[in-house]
PADOZA-949442 format. One record per residue: residue number from 1; x, y, z of N, C-alpha, C, O, CB in turn; residue in one letter. Coordinates in nm, 2 decimals, decimal comma, always signed. Glycine has a CB too. Layout:
% residues N
+-----+--------+--------+--------+--------+--------+--------+--------+--------+--------+--------+--------+--------+--------+--------+--------+---+
:   k :   n_c1 :   n_c2 :   n_c3 :  ca_c1 :  ca_c2 :  ca_c3 :   c_c1 :   c_c2 :   c_c3 :   o_c1 :   o_c2 :   o_c3 :  cb_c1 :  cb_c2 :  cb_c3 : r :
+-----+--------+--------+--------+--------+--------+--------+--------+--------+--------+--------+--------+--------+--------+--------+--------+---+
: NUM :      X :      Y :      Z :      X :      Y :      Z :      X :      Y :      Z :      X :      Y :      Z :      X :      Y :      Z : A :
...
+-----+--------+--------+--------+--------+--------+--------+--------+--------+--------+--------+--------+--------+--------+--------+--------+---+
% end
This chain:
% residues 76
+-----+--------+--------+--------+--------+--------+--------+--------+--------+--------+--------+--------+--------+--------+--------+--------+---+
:   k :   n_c1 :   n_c2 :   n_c3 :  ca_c1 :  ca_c2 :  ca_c3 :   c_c1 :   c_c2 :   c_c3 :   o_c1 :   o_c2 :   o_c3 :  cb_c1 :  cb_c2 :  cb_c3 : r :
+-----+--------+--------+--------+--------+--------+--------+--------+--------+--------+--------+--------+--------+--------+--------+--------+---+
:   1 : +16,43 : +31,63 : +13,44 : +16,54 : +31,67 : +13,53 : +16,66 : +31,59 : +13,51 : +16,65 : +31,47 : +13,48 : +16,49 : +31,65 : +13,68 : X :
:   2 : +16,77 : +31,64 : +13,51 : +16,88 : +31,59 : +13,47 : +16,98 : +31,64 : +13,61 : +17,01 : +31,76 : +13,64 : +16,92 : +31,64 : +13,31 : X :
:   3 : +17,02 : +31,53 : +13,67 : +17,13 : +31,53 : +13,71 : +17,27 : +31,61 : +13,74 : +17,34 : +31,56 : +13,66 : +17,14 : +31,45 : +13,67 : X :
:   4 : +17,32 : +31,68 : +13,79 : +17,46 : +31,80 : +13,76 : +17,54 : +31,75 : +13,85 : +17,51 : +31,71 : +13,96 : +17,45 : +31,98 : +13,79 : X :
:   5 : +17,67 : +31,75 : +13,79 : +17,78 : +31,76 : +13,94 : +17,73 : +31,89 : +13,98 : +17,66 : +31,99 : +13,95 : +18,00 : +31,75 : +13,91 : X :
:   6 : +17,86 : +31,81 : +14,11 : +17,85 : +31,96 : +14,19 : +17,94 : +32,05 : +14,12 : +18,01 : +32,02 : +14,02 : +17,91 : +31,95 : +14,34 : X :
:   7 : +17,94 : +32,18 : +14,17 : +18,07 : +32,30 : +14,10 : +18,16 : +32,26 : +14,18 : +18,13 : +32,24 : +14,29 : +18,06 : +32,48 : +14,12 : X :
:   8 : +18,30 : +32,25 : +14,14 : +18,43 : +32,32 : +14,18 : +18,47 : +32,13 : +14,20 : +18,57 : +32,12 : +14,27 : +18,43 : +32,46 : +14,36 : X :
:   9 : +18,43 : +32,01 : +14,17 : +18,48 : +31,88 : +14,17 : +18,53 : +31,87 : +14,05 : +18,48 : +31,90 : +13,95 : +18,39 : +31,77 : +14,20 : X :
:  10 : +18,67 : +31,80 : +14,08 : +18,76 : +31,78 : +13,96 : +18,71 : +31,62 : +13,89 : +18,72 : +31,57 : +13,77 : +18,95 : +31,79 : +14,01 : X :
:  11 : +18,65 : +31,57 : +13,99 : +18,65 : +31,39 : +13,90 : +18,78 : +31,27 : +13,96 : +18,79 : +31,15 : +13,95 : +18,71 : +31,43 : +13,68 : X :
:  12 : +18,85 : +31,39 : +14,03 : +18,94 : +31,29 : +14,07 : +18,96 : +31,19 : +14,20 : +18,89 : +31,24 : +14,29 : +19,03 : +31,37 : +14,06 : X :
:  13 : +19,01 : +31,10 : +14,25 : +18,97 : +31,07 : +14,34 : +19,08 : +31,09 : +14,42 : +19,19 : +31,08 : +14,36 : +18,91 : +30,97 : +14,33 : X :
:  14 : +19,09 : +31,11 : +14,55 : +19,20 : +31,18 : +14,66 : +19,31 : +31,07 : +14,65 : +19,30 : +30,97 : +14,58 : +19,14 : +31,19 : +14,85 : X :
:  15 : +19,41 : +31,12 : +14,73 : +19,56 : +31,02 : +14,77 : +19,46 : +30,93 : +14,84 : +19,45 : +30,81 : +14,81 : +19,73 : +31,10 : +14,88 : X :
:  16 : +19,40 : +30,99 : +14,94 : +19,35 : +30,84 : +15,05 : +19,26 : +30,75 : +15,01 : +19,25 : +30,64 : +15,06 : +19,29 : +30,88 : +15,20 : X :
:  17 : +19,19 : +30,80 : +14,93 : +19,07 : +30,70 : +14,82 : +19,16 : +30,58 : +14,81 : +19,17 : +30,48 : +14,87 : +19,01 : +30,77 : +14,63 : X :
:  18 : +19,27 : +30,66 : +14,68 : +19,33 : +30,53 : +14,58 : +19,47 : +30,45 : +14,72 : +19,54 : +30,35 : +14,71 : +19,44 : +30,63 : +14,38 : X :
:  19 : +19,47 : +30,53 : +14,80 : +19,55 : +30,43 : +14,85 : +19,48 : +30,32 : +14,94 : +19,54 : +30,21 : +14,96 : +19,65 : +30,49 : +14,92 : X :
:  20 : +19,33 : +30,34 : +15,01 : +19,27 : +30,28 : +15,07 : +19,22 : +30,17 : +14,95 : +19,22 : +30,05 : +14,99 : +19,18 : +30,37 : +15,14 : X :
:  21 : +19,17 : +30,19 : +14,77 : +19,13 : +30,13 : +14,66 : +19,25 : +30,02 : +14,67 : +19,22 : +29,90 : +14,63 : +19,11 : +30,22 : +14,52 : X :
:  22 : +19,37 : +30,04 : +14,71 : +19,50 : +30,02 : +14,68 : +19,51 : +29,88 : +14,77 : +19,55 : +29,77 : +14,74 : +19,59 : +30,17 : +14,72 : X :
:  23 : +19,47 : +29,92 : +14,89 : +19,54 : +29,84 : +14,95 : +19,40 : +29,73 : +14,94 : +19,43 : +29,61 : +14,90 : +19,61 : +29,90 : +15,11 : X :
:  24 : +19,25 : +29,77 : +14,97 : +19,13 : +29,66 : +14,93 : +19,18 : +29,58 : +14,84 : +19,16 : +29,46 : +14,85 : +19,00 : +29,70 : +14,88 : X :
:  25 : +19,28 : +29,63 : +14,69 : +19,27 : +29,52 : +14,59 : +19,38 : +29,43 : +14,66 : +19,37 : +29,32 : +14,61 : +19,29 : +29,55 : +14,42 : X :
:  26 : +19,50 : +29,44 : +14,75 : +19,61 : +29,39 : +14,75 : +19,55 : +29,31 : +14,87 : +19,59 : +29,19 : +14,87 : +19,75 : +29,48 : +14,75 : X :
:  27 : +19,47 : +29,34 : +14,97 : +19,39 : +29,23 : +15,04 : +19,30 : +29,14 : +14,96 : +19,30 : +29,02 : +14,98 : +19,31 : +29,29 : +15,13 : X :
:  28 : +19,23 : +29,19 : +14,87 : +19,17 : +29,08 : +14,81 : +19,24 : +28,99 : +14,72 : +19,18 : +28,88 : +14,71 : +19,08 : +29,12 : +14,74 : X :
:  29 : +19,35 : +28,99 : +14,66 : +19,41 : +28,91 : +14,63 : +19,50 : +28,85 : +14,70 : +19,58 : +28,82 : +14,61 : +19,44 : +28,94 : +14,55 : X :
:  30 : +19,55 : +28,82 : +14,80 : +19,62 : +28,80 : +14,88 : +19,50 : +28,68 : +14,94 : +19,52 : +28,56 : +14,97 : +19,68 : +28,92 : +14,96 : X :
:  31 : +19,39 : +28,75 : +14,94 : +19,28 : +28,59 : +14,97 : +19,23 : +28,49 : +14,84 : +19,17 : +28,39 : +14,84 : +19,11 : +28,64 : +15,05 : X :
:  32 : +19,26 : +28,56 : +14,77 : +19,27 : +28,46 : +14,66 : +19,37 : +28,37 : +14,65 : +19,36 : +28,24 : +14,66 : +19,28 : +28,52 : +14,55 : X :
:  33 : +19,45 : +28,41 : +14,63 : +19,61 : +28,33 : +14,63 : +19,60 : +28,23 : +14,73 : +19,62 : +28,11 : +14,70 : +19,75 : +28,42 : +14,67 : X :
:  34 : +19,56 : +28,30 : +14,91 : +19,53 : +28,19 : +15,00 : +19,42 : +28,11 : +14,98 : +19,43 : +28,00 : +15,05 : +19,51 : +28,25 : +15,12 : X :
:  35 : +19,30 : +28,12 : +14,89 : +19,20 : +28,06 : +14,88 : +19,21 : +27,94 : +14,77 : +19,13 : +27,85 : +14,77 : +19,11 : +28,14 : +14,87 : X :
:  36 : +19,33 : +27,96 : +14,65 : +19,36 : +27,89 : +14,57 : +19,46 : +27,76 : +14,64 : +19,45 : +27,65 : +14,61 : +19,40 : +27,97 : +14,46 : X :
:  37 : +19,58 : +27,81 : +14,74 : +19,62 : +27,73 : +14,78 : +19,57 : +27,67 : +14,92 : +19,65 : +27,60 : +14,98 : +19,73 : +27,77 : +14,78 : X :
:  38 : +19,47 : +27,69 : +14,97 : +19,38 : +27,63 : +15,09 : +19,29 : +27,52 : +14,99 : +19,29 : +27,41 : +15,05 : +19,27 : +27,78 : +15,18 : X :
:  39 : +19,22 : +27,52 : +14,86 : +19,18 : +27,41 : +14,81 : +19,27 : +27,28 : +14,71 : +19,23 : +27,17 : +14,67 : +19,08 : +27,47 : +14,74 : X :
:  40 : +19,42 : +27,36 : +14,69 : +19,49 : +27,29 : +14,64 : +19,56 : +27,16 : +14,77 : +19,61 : +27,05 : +14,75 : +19,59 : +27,39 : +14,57 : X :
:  41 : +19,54 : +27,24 : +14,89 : +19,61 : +27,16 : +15,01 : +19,74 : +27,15 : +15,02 : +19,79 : +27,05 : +15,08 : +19,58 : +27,04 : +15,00 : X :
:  42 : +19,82 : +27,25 : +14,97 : +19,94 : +27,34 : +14,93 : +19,97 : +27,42 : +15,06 : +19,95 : +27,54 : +15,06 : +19,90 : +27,43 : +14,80 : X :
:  43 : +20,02 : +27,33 : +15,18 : +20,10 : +27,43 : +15,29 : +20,28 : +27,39 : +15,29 : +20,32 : +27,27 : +15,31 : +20,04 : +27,39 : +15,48 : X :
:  44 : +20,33 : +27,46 : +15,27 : +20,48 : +27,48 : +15,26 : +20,55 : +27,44 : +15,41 : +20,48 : +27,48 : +15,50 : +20,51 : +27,65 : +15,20 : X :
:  45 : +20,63 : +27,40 : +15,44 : +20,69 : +27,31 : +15,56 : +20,69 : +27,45 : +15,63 : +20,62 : +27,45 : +15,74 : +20,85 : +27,22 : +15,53 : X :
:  46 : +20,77 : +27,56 : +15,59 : +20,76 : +27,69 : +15,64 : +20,68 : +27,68 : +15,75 : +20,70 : +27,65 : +15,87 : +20,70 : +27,79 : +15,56 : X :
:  47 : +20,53 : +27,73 : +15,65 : +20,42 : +27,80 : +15,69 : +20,35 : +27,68 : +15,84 : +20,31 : +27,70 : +15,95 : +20,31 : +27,83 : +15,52 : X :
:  48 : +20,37 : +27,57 : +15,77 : +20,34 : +27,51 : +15,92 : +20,41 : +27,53 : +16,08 : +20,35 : +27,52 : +16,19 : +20,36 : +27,38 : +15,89 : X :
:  49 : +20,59 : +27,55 : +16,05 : +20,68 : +27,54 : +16,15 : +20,59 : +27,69 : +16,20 : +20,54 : +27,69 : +16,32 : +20,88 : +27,53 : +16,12 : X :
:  50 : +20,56 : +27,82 : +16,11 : +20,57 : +27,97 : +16,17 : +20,45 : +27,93 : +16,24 : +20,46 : +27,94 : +16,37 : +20,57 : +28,12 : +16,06 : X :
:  51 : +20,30 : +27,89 : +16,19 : +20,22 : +27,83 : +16,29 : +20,25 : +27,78 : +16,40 : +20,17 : +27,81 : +16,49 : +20,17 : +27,76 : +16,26 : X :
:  52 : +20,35 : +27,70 : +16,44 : +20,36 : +27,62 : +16,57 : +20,42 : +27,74 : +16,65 : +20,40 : +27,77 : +16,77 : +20,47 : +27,48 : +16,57 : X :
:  53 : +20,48 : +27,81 : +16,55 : +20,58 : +27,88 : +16,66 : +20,55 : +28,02 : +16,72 : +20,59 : +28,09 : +16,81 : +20,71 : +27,90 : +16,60 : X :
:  54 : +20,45 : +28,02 : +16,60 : +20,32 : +28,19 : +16,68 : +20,24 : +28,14 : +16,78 : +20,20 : +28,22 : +16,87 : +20,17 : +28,27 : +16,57 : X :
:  55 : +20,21 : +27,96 : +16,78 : +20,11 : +27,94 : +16,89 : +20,17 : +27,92 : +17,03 : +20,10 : +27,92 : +17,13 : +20,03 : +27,83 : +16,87 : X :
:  56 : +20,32 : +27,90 : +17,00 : +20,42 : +27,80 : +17,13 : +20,41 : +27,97 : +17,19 : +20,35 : +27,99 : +17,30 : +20,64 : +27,70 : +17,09 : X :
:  57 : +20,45 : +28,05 : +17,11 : +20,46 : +28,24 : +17,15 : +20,37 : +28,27 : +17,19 : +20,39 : +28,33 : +17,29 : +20,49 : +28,37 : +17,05 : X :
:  58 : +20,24 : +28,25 : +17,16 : +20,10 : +28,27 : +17,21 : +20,11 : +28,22 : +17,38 : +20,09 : +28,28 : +17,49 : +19,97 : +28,17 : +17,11 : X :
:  59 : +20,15 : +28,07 : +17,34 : +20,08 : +28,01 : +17,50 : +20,18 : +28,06 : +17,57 : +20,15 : +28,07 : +17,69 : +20,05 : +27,81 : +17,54 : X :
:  60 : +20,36 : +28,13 : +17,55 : +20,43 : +28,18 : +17,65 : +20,38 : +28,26 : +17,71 : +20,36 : +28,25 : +17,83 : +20,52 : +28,21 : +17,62 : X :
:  61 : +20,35 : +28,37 : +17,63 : +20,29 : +28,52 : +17,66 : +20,17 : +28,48 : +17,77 : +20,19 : +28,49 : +17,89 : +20,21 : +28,62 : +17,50 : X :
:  62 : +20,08 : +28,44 : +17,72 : +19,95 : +28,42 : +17,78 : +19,98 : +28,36 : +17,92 : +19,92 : +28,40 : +18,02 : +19,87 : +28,32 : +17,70 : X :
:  63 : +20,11 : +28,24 : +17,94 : +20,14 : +28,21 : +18,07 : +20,20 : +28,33 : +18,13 : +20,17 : +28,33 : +18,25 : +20,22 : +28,11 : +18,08 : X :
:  64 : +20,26 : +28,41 : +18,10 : +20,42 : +28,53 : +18,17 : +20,29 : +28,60 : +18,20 : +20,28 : +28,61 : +18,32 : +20,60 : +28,63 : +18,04 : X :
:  65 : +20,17 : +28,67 : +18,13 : +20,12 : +28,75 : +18,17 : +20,03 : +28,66 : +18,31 : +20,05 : +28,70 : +18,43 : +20,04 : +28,83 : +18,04 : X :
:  66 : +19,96 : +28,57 : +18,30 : +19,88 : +28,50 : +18,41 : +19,98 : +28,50 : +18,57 : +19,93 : +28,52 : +18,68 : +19,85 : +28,33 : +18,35 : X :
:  67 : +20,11 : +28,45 : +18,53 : +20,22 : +28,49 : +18,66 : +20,26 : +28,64 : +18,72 : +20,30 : +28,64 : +18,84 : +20,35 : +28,43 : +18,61 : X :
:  68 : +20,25 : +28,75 : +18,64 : +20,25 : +28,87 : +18,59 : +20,11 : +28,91 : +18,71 : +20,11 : +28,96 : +18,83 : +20,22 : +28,87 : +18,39 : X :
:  69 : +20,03 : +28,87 : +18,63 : +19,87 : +28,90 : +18,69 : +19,89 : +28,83 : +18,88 : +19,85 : +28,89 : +18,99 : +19,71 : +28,78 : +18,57 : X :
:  70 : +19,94 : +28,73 : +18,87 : +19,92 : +28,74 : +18,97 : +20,05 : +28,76 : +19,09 : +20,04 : +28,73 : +19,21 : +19,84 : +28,63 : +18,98 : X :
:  71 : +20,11 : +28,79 : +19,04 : +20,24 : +28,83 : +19,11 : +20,17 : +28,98 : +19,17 : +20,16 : +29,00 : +19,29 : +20,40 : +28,84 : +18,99 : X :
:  72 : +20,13 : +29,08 : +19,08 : +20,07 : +29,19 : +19,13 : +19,95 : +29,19 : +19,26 : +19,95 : +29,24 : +19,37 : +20,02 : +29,23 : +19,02 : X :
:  73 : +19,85 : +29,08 : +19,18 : +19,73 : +29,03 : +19,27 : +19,78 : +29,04 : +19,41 : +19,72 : +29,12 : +19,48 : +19,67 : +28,87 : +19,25 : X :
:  74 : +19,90 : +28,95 : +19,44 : +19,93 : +28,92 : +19,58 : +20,01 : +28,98 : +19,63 : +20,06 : +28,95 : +19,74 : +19,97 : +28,83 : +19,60 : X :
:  75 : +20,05 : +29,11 : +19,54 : +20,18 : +29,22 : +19,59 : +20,30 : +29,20 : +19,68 : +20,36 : +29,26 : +19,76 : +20,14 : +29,33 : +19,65 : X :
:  76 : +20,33 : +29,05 : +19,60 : +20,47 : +29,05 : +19,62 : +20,59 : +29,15 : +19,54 : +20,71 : +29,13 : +19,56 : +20,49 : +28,92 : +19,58 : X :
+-----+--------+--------+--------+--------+--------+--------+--------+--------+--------+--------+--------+--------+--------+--------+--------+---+
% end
């Protein structure tokens, strides 16, 4: 018994395959790059300040919504 494609498949693979193939390899390398500079110990002054400053934005939000929440709670 031997194996057949199917009829009427060209072999090719769709726009959404290769762009989904597309974007897996540009994530996997992007954790490479981060994984080569995470063992080199290689953080750029940048990348530390944008950390502080996504977390200072984090704990704002997280407070405005808790005042938010309870401003409603008490329907003022």
């Amino acid at each position: 018994m031997h194996a057949t494609r199917a009829e009427g498949g060209s072999g090719k693979l769709s726009h959404g395959a290769l762009a989904a193939a597309i974007l897996a390899g540009l994530i996997a390398l992007g954790c490479l790059v981060w994984g080569v500079f995470r063992l080199g110990a290689f953080e750029p002054d940048w990348l530390l300040r944008l950390r502080h400053s996504l977390a200072e934005a984090g704990f704002r939000a997280s407070a405005t919504w808790a005042e938010f929440s309870d401003w409603i709670r008490l329907g003022q």
